[in-house]
N, C-alpha and C positions, 0 to 999 in steps of 0.2 A: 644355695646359701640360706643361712635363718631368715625370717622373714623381722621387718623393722616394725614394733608397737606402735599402735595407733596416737595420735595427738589428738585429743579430739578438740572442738572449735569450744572457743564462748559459749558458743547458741548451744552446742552440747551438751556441757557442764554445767549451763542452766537447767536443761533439764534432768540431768542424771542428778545432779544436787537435792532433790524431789523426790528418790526415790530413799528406802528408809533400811536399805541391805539386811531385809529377811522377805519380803514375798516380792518372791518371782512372779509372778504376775503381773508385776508393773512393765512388764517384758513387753505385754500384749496387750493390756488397757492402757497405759497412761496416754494421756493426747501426745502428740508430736512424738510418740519414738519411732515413726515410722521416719522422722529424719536423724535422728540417731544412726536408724541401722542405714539408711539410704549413705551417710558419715562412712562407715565402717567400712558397705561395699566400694566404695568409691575408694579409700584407702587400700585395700588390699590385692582386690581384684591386679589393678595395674601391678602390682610387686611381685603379686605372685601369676603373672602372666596369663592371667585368666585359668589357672589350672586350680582343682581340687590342692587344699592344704595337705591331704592323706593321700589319696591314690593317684595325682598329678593328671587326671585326665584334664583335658583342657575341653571349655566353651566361650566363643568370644561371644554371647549373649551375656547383657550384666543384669539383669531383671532375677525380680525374688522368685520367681517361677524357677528357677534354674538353678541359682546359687542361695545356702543357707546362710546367715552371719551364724557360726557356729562358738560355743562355749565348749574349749576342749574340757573344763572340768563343768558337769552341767549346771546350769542354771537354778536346778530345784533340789540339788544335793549340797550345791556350793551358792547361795544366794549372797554372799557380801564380793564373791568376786564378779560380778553379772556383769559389770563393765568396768572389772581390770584389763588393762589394756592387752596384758600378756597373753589373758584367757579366752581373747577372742582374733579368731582369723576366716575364712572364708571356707564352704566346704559343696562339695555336690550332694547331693539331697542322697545318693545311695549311701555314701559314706555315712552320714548324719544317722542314717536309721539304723543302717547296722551297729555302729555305735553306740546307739541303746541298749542294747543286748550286754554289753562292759560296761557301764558307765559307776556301778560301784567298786571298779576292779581299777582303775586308772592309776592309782595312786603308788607308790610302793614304800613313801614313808607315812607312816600314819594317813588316818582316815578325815581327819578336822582338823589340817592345818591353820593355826588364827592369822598367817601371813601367807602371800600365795608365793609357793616354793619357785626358788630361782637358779634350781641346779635341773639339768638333764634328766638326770640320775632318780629324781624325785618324782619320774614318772616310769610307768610303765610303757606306755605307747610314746612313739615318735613325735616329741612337742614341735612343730613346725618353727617356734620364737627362736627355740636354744638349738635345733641342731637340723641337720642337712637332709633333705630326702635319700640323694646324690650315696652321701654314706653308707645307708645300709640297703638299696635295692638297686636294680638295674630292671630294663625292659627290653625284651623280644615281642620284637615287632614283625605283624603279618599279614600286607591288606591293609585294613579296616580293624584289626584286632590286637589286642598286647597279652602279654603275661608279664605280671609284676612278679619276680625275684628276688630273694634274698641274696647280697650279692656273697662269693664263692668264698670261704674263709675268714667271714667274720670273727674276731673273737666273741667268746662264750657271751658274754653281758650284752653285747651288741645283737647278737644270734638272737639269743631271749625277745629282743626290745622286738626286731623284725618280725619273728614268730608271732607276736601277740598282736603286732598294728595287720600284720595280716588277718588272725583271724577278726579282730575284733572290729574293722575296716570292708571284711568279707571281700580281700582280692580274690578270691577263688569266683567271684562274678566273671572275669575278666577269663579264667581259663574253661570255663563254659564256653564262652563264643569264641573265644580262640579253638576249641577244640568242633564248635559248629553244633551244637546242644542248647545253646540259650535260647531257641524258639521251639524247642522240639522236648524238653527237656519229659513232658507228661509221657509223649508218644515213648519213650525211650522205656520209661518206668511201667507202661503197658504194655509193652513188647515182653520186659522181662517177666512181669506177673503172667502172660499168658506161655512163655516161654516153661517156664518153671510149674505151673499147671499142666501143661501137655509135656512133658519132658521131665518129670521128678527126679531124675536121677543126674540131670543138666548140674556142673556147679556153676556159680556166680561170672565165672571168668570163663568158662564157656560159652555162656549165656552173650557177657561182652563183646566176645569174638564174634558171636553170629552175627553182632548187627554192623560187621565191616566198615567200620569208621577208621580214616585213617588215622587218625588224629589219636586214637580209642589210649595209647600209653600216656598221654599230655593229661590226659581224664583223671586217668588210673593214678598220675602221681600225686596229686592235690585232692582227691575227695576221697 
């Protein structure tokens, strides 16, 4: 289910009151927001079970090593929302970075909204506040490994929203080591550069085959 916006305390508001909704910066210099966000993880973490708001991996470590206070719209493109409640939830540090990569693509009504949107719909990626993971993915589970999924007959709108929290979230992390390539991933790309040097006439999907992965279609479908 959606996850519940933060309240933040007194002592919060005291200090977010200080801040002047255009430089982000006060993100990381102001004195005390290091209990702002200490605020934040502490709210979320338990709600949302100790899992990532995007890829639902879970860690029951709660330290900033491990989990970001993340700005689903960022911080330095959207500086008046930096601590609107809606716009922040919790995230693991792989999602965070991948995320960078979209972060002027989030949006799908306009670009500088002056109120921060309060429909679904007004994003492109899955806003964790307004709607359900549960909805549009599923996971296969193997071991020690998952594959996140879009789940089977979404409609169109919905299909869209998954397609792009995937890329833009980079699940395709997750069917690396499901398919057993996440440590190995260099050796693989050497095999084939050397494969394709001694072997010109090799195609790509030959190439594939040789290196006998069972897993090698799980690869093939995502990347």
């Amino acid at each position: 289910m959606p996850f519940e916006p933060i309240n933040f305390s007194e002592k919060a508001l005291a200090i977010i009151a200080r801040y002047d909704l255009q430089d982000h910066n006060f993100w990381s210099e102001a004195e005390s927001i290091d209990k702002v966000r200490k605020e934040i993880r502490d709210h979320y973490l338990p709600i949302q079970e100790h899992r990532c708001a995007y890829c639902n991996n879970q860690n029951l470590e709660s330290h900033g090593l491990v989990w970001d206070c993340e700005h689903f719209l960022p911080k330095k493109g959207y500086p008046k929302f930096m601590f609107e409640p809606k716009n922040l939830v919790i995230s693991c540090k792989s999602c965070n970075l991948a995320k960078e990569n979209y972060k002027a693509e989030l949006l799908s009504r306009g670009d500088n909204p002056e109120f921060y949107p309060e429909e679904a719909n007004d994003f492109k990626l899955i806003h964790p506040i307004y709607e359900s993971y549960a909805d549009y993915f599923k996971i296969i589970s193997k071991n020690d490994s998952k594959i996140i999924e879009p789940l089977d007959n979404l409609p169109e709108e919905r299909k869209e929203k998954a397609e792009f929290t995937f890329r833009c979230c980079n699940f395709k992390r997750f069917v690396a080591k499901y398919a057993g390539y996440d440590h190995f991933r260099e050796d693989i790309l050497y095999a084939i550069q050397k494969l394709q040097e001694n072997n010109g006439e090799m195609t790509v999907d030959e190439i594939l085959q040789s290196l006998e992965n069972p897993n090698i279609g799980i690869e093939r479908k995502y990347f």
